[in-house]
C-alpha positions in Angstrom: 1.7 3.9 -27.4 1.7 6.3 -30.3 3.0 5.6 -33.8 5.8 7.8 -34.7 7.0 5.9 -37.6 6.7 6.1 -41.3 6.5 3.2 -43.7 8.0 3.8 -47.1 7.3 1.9 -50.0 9.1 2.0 -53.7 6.6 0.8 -56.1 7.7 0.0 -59.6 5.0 -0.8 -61.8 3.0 -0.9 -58.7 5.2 -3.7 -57.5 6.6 -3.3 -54.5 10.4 -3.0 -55.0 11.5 -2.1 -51.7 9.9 -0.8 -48.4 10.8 0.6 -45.0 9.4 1.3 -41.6 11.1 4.1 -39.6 9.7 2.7 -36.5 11.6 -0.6 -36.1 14.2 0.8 -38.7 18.1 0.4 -38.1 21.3 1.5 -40.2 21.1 -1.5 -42.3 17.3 -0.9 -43.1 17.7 2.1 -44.5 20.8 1.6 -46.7 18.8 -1.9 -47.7 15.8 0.8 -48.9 18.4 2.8 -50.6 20.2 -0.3 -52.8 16.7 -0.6 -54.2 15.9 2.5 -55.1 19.8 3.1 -56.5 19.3 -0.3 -58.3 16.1 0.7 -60.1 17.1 4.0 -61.1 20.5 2.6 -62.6 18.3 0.1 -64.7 17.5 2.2 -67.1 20.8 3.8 -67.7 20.0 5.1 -71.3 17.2 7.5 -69.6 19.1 8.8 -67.2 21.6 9.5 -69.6 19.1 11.4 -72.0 17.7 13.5 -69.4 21.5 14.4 -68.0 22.2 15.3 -71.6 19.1 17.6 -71.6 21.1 19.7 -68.9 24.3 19.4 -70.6 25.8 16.6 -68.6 26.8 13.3 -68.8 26.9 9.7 -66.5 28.7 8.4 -69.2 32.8 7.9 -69.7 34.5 10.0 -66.6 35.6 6.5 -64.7 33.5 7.6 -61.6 29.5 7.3 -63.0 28.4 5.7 -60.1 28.9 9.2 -58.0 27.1 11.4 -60.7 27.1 13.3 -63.7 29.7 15.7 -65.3 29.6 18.4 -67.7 30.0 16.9 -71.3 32.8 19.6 -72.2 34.6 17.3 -69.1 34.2 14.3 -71.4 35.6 13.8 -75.2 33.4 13.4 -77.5 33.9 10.2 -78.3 32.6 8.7 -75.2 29.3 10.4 -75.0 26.2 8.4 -77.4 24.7 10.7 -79.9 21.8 8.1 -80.3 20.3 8.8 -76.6 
């Protein structure tokens, strides 16, 4: 019997945050793996907001963040944080 899965694991801080084997691995598995990583990443929502601004783009104040980022011209002024 050969072993043709892979396991993933998503370490924060070296704690394990979230893993997954592709071997035994079903639709639910991998969208479980996914919610972990998403929720990790959207933790720290003033980083990711800093290093969109570094490309000129913005997570921030277009209604629809959770899909991704925008050019700031799309967004008034108001709504993007000159402190990040």
């Amino acid at each position: 019997m050969s072993d043709s899965g892979k396991r993933f694991e998503f370490l924060v801080n070296g704690a394990p945050l979230a893993l997954l084997n592709t071997e035994t691995a079903v639709a639910a598995d991998y969208l479980l793996f996914l919610e972990g990583v998403i929720k990790a990443l959207l933790s720290d929502r003033e980083s990711l907001e800093r290093e969109a601004n570094k490309s000129g783009r913005t997570i921030n104040g277009h209604g629809f963040s959770f899909i991704g980022s925008v050019n700031i011209p799309q967004v008034s002024d108001e709504q993007i944080n000159p402190d990040l």
